[in-house]
N, C-alpha and C positions, 0 to 999 in steps of 0.2 A: 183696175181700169184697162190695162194693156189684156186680158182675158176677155174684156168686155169687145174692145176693139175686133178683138181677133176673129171674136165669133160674129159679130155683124159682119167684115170684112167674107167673113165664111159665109155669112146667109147673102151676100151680096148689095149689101149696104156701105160700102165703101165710102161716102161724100158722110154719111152720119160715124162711119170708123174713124174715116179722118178728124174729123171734130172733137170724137172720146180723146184721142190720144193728145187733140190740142190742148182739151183740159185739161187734161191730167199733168201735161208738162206745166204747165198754168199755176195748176196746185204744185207741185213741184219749186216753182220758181219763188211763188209765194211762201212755202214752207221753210224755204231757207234764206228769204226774204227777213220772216220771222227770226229764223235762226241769228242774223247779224244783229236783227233790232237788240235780241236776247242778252246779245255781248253787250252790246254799245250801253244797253242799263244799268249791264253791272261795271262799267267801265264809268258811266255818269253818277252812280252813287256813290263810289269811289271818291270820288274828283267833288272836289267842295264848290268849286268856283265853276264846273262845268269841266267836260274834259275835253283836248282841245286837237284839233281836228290832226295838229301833225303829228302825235302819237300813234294814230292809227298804220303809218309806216313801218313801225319800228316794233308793232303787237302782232307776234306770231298768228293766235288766234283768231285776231280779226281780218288778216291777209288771208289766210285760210278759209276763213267764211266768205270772203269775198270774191275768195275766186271760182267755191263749189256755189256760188251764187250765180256769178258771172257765166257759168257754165250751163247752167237751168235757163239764165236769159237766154243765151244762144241756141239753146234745144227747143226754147219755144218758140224764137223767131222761125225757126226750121219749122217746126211742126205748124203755125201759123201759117209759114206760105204754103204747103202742102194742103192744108186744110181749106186754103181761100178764105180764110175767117177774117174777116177786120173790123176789132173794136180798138180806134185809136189810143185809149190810156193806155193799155193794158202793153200796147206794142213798146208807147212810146216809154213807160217805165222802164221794158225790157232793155233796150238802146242806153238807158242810162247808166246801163251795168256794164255797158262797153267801154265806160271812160275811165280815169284812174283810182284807184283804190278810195283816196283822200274824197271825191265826188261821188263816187259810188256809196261811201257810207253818210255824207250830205245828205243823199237822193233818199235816202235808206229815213236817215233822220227827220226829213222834211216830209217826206209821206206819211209819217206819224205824227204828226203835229199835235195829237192829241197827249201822247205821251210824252215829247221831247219837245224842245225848244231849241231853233238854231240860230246864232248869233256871230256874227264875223268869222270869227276860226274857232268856235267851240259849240262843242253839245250838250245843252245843260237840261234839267227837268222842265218836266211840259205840266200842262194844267193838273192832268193823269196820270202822273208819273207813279209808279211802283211799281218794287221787287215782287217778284213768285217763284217762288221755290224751285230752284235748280231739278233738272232729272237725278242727278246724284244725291242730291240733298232725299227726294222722293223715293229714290230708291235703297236709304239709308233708314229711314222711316220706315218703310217696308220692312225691312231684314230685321229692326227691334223688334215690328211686331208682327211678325210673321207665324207665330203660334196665335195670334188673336184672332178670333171668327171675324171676317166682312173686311180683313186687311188687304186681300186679294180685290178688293171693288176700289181701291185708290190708286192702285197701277194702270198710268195712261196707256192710252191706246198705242202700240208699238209699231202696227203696221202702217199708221199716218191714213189709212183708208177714210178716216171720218172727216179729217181735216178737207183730202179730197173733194168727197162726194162733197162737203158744206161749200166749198170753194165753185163745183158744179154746177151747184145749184145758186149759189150769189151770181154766180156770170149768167146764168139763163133768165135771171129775175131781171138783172142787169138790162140786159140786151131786148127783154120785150119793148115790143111795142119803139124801136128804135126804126127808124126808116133805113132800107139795105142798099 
C-alpha cells in the first residue's frame, strides 16, 4: 500500500495518496486489533468462569499487544486527519485505544460481541466463540509435513497484504452511498 501511495503521490494524485495510506494504517490497526482479540481467546478458554479483566495488567503479552495496537490507533488518527477522511466508527474506535489497557481490551472484547461476551469485570465466550490454530501451531504442522506435495498452500499469507486490501475494500463498501 505505501508503493501504491507513492506512485499516485508521483502521478499527482495526492487527496486519493492520502486516502491509500489512511487505509492501510486502517488495516494495520485492525490487524493488530485482531492480534489482541487472538490473546484474549486463548486467555478466555483458559479461564473456566471467564477471564477477568484485572489480569490483563499483570500478562506481558497482552500489555504488549496493547500497546503495538494503541500505536496503530495513533498512526491512523494521524494519517485520518491528513487524509480529511471521516467515517466516525472507525475514528471513534481508534480513541478508544487511547485509554487504559484494562478498557482498551473491554473495547477490543465488546467489538466482538460475536465471539466474546463481556460481563462486569470478565471476558467469557460469546455465541462464536472458538479456538484456530496458532501461527506456531501452523507452522509446526508445516515443518511435519514439509516433504508432502500442496503443504506449501497451507502457510498463510506473511505479508498481511490480503488482509489489507480486504480491509480496503470493506471500508469502501462501507462508506458508499454515505452522505459527506
Amino acid at each position: 500500500m505505501p508503493e501504491v501511495a507513492a506512485r499516485l503521490r508521483d502521478a499527482g494524485h495526492v487527496a486519493h495518496a492520502d486516502d491509500v495510506v489512511a487505509a492501510h494504517a486502517f488495516g494495520m490497526m485492525i490487524d493488530r486489533a485482531r492480534d489482541l482479540a487472538a490473546l484474549v481467546s486463548m486467555r478466555v478458554d483458559e479461564a473456566k468462569l471467564g477471564w477477568p479483566f484485572a489480569e490483563t495488567t499483570a500478562d506481558k503479552a497482552i500489555k504488549n499487544a496493547v500497546k503495538v495496537l494503541k500505536a496503530c490507533g495513533a498512526d491512523f488518527l494521524k494519517k485520518v486527519e491528513t487524509a480529511r477522511f471521516d467515517e466516525p466508527r472507525s475514528r471513534a474506535f481508534a480513541r478508544t485505544l487511547e485509554r487504559e489497557i484494562i478498557e482498551v481490551v473491554a473495547s477490543v472484547a465488546r467489538a466482538t460481541s460475536e465471539v466474546f461476551s463481556v460481563a462486569e469485570n470478565r471476558v467469557m465466550r460469546g455465541p462464536l466463540f472458538r479456538l484456530v490454530e496458532s501461527s506456531s501451531a501452523m507452522r509446526e504442522a508445516l515443518e511435519k509435513k514439509e516433504t508432502e506435495d500442496g503443504a506449501d498452500a497451507l502457510e498463510p499469507d506473511s505479508t498481511h497484504q490480503t488482509f489489507r486490501l480486504a480491509n480496503l475494500h470493506a471500508l469502501g463498501r462501507d462508506l458508499e452511498g454515505k452522505p459527506s
